[in-house]
N, C-alpha and C positions, 0 to 999 in steps of 0.2 A: 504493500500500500504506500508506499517511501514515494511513489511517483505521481499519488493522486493529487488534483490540483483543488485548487479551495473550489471552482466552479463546480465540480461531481461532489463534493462532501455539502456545500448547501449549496449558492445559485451565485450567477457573476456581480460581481459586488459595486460593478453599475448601476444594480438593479438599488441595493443601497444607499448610492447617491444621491439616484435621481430623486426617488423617497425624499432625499434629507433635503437635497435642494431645492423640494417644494414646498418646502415648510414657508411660510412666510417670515421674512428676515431674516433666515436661516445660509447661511453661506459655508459649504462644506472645505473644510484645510486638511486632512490628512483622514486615512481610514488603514485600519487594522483591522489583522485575521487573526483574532484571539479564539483561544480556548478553556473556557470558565470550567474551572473544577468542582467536580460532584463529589457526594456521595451517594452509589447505589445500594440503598439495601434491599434484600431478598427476605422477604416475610412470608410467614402460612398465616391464614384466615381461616373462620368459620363464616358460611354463606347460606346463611336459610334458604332452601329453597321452596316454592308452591308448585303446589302441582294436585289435583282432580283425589280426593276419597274411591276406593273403592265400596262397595256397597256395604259388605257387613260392616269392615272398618269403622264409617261413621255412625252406623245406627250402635254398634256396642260404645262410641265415644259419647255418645247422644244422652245411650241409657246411665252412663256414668257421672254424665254432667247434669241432663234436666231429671232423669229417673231418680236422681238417686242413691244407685244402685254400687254397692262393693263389695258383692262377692258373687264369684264366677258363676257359681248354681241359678243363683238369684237372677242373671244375665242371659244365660244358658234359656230361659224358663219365661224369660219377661219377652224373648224374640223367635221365641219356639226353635232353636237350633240348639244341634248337640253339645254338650262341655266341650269335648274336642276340640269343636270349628270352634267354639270362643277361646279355649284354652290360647290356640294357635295365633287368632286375635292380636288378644291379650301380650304375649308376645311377641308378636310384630312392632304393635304399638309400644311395646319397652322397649321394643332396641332403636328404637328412631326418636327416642326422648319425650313420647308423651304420655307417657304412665309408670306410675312409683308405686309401691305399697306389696303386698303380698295377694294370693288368690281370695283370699277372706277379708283383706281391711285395703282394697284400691283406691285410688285415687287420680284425678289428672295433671299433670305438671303443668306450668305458666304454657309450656308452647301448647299444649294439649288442647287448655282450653281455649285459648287463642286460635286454636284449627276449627274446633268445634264452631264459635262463634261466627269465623270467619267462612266456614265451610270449604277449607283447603287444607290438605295438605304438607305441614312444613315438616321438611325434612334439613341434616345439618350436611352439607358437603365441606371437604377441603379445599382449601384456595391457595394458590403461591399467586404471588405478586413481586414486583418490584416497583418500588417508590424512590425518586430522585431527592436529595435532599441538599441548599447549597454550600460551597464549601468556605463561603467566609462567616454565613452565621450560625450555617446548619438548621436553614428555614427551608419549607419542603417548596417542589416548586410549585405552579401552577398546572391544573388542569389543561392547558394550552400548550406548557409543554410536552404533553404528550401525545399531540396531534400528529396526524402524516403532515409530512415537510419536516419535520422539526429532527434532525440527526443529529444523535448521542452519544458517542465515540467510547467504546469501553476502554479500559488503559489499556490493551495490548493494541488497540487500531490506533488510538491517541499517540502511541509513541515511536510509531509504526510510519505514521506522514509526517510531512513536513510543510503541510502547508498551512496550518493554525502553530502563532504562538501555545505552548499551555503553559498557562500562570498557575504559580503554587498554589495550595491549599492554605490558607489563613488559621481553620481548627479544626481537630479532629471530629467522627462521628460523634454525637450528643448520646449514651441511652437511654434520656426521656426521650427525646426528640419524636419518637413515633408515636409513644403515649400522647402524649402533650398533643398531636394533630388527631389522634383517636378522639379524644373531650374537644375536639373543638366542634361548635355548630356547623362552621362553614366548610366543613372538612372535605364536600363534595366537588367544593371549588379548588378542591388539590387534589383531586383524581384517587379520593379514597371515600368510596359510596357507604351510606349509612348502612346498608345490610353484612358488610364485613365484620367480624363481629370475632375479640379473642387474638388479637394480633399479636403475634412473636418472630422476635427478629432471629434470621434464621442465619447470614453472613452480611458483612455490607464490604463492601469495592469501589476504587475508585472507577469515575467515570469524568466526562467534558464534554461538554455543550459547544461546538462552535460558534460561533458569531462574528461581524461586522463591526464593530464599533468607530462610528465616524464622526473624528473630531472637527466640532462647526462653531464657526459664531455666531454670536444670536444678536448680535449688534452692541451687544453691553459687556461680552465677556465670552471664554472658550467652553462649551459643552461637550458634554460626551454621548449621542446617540445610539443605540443600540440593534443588531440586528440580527436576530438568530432565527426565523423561517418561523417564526408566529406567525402563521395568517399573513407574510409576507410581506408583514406592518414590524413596525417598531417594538421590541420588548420592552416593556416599561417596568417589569417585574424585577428582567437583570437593571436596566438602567438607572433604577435606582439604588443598587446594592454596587455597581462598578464605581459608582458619581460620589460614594460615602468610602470607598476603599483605598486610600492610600498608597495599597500596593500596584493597583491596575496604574491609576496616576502616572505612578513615577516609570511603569513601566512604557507607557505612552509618552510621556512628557521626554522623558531618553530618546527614544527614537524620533518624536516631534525637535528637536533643540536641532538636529544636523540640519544644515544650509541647504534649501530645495532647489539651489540652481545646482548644485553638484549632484542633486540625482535625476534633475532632469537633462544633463549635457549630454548625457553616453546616449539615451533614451532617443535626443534628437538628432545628435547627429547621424545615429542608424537610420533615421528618416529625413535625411538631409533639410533639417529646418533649424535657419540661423539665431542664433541666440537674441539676435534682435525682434525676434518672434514673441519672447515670453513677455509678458505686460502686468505690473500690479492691477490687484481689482482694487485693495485694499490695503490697511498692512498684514492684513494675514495670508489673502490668497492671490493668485496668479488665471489670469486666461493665456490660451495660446496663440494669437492671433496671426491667422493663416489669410493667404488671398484666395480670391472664387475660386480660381483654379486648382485647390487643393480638395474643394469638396466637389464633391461627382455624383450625379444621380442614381448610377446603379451601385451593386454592392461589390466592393473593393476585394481585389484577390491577395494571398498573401503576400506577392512580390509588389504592392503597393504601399509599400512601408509609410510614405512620407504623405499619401493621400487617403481620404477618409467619405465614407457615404455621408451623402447631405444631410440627411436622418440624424446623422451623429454632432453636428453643428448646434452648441450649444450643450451639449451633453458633455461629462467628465469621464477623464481616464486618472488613472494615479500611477503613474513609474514610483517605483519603490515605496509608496503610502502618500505621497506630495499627492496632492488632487491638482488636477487641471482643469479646466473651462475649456473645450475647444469651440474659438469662435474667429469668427469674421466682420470688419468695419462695415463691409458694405450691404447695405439696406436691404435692398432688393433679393440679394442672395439667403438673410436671414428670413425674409418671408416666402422664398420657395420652399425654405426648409419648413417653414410652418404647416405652408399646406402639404408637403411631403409626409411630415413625420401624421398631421391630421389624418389626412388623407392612407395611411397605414393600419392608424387606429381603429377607421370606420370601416375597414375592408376585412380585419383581421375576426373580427366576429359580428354579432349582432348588435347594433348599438343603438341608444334612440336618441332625441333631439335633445334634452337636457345631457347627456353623458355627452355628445359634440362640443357641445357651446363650455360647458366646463372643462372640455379637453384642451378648447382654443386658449379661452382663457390663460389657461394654465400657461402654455406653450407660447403663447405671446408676451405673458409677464416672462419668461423668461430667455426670450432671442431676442425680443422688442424691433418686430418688423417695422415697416416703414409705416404702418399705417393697421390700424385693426383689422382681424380675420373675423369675419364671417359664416354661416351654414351654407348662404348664398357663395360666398367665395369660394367655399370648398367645393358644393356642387358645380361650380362653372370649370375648377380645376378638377373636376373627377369624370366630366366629361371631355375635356378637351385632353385627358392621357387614357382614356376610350374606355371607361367604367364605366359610362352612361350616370344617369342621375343616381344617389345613393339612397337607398332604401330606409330611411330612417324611422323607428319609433317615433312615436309623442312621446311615451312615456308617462 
């Protein structure tokens, strides 16, 4: 795994940018492939399960609860069936935990009569589980991390690639810690459902979380954004546990302190673009600014190092974690990009009139064409590159 790249372990961390740089005010400066350390523990559970009475079953739990009734004969006599078939019963229902007592003085346990009442069923299965817990405070994580997208690197794949920093571990596993999320109400909302019931931890191991973490300013000061394949949105769960830690900090702030024009020289000059290219936005971040002729309407092959699709006009790359802006002065060329990259969006699935107009939106705060886009503009360019008119939603 030493050769997989951060793209196959979560998603191109473009895709993180673009995110960040649509934050309003929000101006992306550098982005790292961190790897937040876990703790996985391996736990058994009890798991009530329901499921359907059969016939005698309930009527002798019936006779035990509204009858009255606590001795086998007495049972045997009240449903006209032989001792036998109750005997048999009778022991069924002991061994799946709903009756205590002896054949002469029975009785029905808490779940017993709760089946009765309920007219189901419960029976207790085994459960193994694994619960993620994190490793600076040993707080469990959220429900969300354990969605599909969301990749959890045990420590033999963690140490295995190279393409996530992993940052130490801050404290050891806690042994309340799992108690402690057992009593809690909300405990559903950490991917530990109320019918588990009886939790013992069984081994815990490490593990790590990839993520994005893309440091931006927000116009007052440096933050740290977070992105680990929650729903493809920002984790705010880690971002506020990396933004309180000290150690992530200095580990970002380390590699943020080296000079961004020495890691962007090697970068450009492999794509022949002269250093007179790089342009402050601000004092934190940099655009690249290229002429028309570096952006090109189709899509660029790999021997075209030093040219980029119009699509990507406006959009950031980051040689060595520096983020870039690649953009262009001239007007006109950032509003083909507009209708390019729109005109992309509305093709690429179904989309309807408000999802358009907030795409533009979006996409014109941030190339700032010569002149506002429009639904009408896009349709007039989505016929004249032979899409015909676009099929849009209301919405």
């Amino acid at each position: 795994m030493s050769s997989t790249s951060a793209d196959t372990i979560l998603y191109p961390q473009t895709r993180a940018l673009e995110h960040a740089a649509d934050l309003p005010g929000v101006r992306p400066v550098r982005i790292h492939a961190l790897a937040f350390p876990l703790h996985a523990a391996e736990l058994s559970a009890i798991i009530e399960e329901r499921g359907p009475f059969d016939l005698l079953d309930r009527y002798v739990g019936l006779a035990i609860a509204e009858g009255r009734f606590t001795r086998l004969q007495d049972i045997a006599v009240f449903l006209g069936v032989s001792e036998h078939m109750v005997d048999r019963v009778l022991r069924f229902l002991g061994g799946i935990g709903h009756l205590q007592g002896s054949a002469d003085a029975l009785s029905l346990t808490e779940r017993g009569l709760r089946s009765v009442r309920a007219d189901r069923r419960y029976t207790e299965k085994q459960e193994r589980l694994r619960l993620y817990f994190d490793g600076v405070r040993c707080e469990p994580l959220r429900t969300a991390h354990y969605t599909r997208g969301v990749q959890i690197l045990d420590r033999d794949a963690a140490y295995a690639q190279r393409a996530f920093r992993l940052l130490p571990e801050a404290c050891g596993f806690r042994p309340g810690a799992v108690g402690e999320l057992a009593r809690r109400p909300d405990r559903g909302e950490y991917d530990l459902p109320d019918e588990l019931l009886n939790l013992e931890v069984l081994e815990v191991g490490r593990a790590f979380l990839p993520c994005y973490t893309v440091r931006a300013h927000d116009g007052q000061r440096l933050t740290t954004l977070v992105y680990s394949g929650v729903a493809e949105q920002r984790d705010h769960h880690l971002e506020e546990i990396l933004n309180s830690w000290p150690t992530a900090t200095h580990v970002m702030e380390s590699s943020d302190s080296e000079q961004p024009r020495d890691h962007f020289a090697e970068w450009m000059r492999e794509r022949g673009i002269a250093p007179q290219a790089l342009a402050w936005v601000d004092h934190y971040s940099f655009r690249l600014v290229l002429p028309p002729s570096r952006y090109l309407g189709r899509t660029i092959g790999a021997r075209d190092k030093g040219t980029f699709s119009l699509r990507m006009l406006g959009s950031y790359v980051a040689p060595r974690s520096h983020v870039l802006q690649l953009w262009c002065d001239d007007a006109p060329t950032r509003t083909k990009a507009v209708l390019n990259r729109a005109l992309a969006y509305a093709t690429a699935t179904r989309r309807t009139g408000p999802d358009m107009t907030a795409f533009l939106e979006r996409v014109c705060r941030q190339l700032e064409p010569d002149a506002h886009i429009t639904i009408d503009d896009l349709q007039r360019h989505a016929r004249e590159a032979g899409y015909g008119t676009l099929d849009l939603d209301e919405g």
